[in-house]
C-alpha positions in Angstrom: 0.0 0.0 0.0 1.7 3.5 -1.1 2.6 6.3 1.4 -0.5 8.3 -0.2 -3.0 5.5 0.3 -2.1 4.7 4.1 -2.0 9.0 4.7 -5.5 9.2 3.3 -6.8 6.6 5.3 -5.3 7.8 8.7 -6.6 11.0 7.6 -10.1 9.2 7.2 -10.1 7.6 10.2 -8.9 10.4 11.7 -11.7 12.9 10.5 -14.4 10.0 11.6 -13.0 9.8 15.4 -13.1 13.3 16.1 -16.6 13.5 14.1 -17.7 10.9 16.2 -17.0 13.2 18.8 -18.4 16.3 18.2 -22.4 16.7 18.3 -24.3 17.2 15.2 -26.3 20.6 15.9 -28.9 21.9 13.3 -27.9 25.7 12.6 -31.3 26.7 11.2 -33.3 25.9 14.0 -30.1 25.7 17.2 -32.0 24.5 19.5 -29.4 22.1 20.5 -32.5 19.2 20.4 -31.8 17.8 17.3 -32.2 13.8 18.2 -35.7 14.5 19.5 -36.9 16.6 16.4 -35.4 13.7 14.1 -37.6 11.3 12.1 -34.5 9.1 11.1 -34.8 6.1 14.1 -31.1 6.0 13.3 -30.8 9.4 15.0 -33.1 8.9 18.2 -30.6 9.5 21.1 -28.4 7.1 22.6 -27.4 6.5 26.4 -25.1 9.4 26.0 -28.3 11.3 25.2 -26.5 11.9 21.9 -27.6 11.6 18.2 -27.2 7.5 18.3 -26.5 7.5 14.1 -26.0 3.9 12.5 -25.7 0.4 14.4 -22.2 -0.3 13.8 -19.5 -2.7 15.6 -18.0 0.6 16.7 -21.7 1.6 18.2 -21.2 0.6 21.9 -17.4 2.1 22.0 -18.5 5.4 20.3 -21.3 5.7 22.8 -19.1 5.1 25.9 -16.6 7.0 25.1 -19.3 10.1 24.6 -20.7 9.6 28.0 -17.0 8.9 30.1 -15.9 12.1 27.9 -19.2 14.1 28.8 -18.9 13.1 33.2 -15.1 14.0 32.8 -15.0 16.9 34.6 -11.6 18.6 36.5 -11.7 21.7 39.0 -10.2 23.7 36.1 -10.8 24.4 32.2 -6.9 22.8 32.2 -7.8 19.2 34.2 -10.6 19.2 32.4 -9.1 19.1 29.0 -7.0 16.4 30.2 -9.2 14.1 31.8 -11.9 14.2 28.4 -8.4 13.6 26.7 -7.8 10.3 28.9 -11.5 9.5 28.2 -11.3 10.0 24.3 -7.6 8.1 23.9 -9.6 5.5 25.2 -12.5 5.7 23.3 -10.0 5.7 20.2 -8.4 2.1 22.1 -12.0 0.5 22.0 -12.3 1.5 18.9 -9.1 -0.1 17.5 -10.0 -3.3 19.5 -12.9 -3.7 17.7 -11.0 -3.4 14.5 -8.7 -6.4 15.9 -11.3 -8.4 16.7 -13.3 -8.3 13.3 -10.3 -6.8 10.6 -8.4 -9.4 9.0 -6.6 -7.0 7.0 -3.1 -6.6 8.5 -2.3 -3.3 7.4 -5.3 -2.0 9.2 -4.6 -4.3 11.9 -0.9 -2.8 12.5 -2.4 0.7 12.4 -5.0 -0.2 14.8 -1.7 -1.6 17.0 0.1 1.5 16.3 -3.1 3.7 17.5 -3.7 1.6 20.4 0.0 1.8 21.6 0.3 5.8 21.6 -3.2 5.9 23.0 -1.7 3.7 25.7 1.3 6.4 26.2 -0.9 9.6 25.8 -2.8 8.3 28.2 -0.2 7.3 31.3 1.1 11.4 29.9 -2.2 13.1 30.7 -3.2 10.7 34.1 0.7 11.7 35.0 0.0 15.9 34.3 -3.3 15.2 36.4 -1.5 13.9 39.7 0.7 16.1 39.6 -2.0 19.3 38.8 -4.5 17.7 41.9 -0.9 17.5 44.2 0.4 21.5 43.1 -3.6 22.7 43.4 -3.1 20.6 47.3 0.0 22.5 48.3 -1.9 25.8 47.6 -3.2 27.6 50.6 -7.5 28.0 50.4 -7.8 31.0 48.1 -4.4 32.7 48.5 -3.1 31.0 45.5 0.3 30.4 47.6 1.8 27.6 48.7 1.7 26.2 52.5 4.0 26.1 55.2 
């Protein structure tokens, strides 16, 4: 498989995960509501309350990572970021699983390896930055934004 071929796909795959985690919003009507004002049944909301979209083998992943990315919340816009981070790398590790488990192909296979692997060290990174944010915020004195002792 060329250079050009395996970019395009990564790029596809690529463009589908972070679609997959962005609501789809109307912007004629805005109203935020679009799974209940649907007639597609493929769009009634999920568990994550989200627009549910075709049954796929990637279904159940999608939807958990959507609802572990939407209760991960920090005491800051900055932990915050990092712990829906943690929550979608391992959204993107279900995902590749399920490619394991039904993908023969081995191309795909190794990028689903490669994926899953990164995912793996972005991860340990962010859960890392996150101890050490929660211990610094501890050390600070209760609204004086210095530290103690």
């Amino acid at each position: 498989m060329s250079i050009r071929l395996k970019t395009g796909l990564a790029g596809v795959a690529l463009a589908a995960l972070l679609m997959a985690c962005t609501p789809a919003e109307d912007p004629e009507t805005n109203d935020g509501d679009t799974a209940a004002t649907s007639s597609d049944p493929a769009m009634a909301a999920g568990p994550s309350g989200m627009p549910a979209g075709p049954d796929t083998p990637y279904s159940a992943a999608e939807q958990q990572m959507h609802l572990a990315m939407s209760r991960a919340n920090g005491a800051d816009p900055s932990e915050t970021f990092a712990l829906k981070m943690i929550e979608h790398h391992r959204g993107g590790m279900a995902i590749s699983e399920v490619l394991m488990q039904q993908n023969p192909d081995p191309e795909l296979r190794q990028m689903a390896e490669k994926t899953m692997t990164m995912q793996r060290q972005e991860i340990a990174e962010l859960e890392q930055w996150v101890a050490e944010h929660r211990s610094g915020a501890a050390a600070q004195a209760p609204g004086t934004g210095q530290p103690t002792g």
